[in-house]
C-alpha positions, 0 to 999 in steps of 0.5 A: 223388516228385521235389522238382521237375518239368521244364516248357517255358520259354516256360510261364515270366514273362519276369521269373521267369526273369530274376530267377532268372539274376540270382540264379544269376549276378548282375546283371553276368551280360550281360557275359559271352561268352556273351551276346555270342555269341547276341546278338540271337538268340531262345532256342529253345522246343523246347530250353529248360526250367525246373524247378518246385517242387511249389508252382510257385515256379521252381528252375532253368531251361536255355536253348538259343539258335541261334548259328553257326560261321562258316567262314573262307571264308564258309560258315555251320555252324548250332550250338546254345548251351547255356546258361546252366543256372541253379539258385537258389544253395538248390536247388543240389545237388538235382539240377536242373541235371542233370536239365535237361541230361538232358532237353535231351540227351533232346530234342536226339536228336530235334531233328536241325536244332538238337540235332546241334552243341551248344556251351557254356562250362562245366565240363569236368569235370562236362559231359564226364563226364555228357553228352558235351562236350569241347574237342577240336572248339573250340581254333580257334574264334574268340568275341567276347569272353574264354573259357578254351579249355577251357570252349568245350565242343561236343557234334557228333553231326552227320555230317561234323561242323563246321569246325576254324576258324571264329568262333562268333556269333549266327545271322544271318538270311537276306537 
């Protein structure tokens, strides 16, 4: 029997979630790139998930957010932000995380407009081994903010893949 079950996010308070980043991550966790980088931008319902205990009482959650390359000579290249995957600090360990990027790995295969171009700031070590992300496709990208270049992790399964040089930023809307 599994110590936790896998949900959509929207099926998730607001509040829960937000007080479980807050104890993944700490209450200055906005400040961080990543945030900068979907800002403004909705998470994405069909991308993003949470882990519950039997009881219900939330353990984990992964949120997946639109964002965009955007090329030096204007063109937009569509990507997913993975992140942030947070666990509470007493159920790290068990599995969770894992088991929330396994079901967004799952997913992503399915949902070709979002799931072909995945980027992330993370563990090198730990996201390539077990799912597929490098630094390769990212040392020429631009963010709007401080990153470790080997943390700008991407996964491209996209034919034709995505520019070596651009800026990486929320997805602006169509005018």
């Amino acid at each position: 029997m599994s110590l936790f079950t896998l949900v959509p996010l929207a099926t998730i308070a607001p509040h829960d979630v937000e007080a479980l980043l807050d104890a993944a991550f700490s209450t200055d966790r906005h400040l961080r790139t990543a945030y900068k980088i979907r800002a403004g931008t909705p998470w994405l319902p069909a991308l993003s998930f949470a882990a519950c205990d039997r009881h219900g009482a939330l353990l984990g959650t992964l949120q997946s957010w639109p964002v965009a390359l955007y090329a030096p000579e204007g063109a937009c290249y569509r990507l997913t932000l993975v992140g942030p995957v947070a666990v509470l600090p007493a159920a790290q360990g068990k599995g969770v995380g894992r088991a929330l990027m396994a079901e967004l790995m799952a997913r992503a295969a399915s949902e070709p407009v979002d799931g072909d171009a995945l980027v992330m700031i993370g563990d090198p070590e730990y996201y390539g081994r077990f799912f597929g992300f490098s630094a390769d496709a990212t040392p020429n990208w631009d963010v709007p903010g401080p990153v470790e270049r080997h943390r700008l992790l991407a996964r491209i399964t996209r034919d034709g893949g995505v520019p070596a040089i651009g800026t990486l930023g929320p997805l602006q809307p169509r005018v």
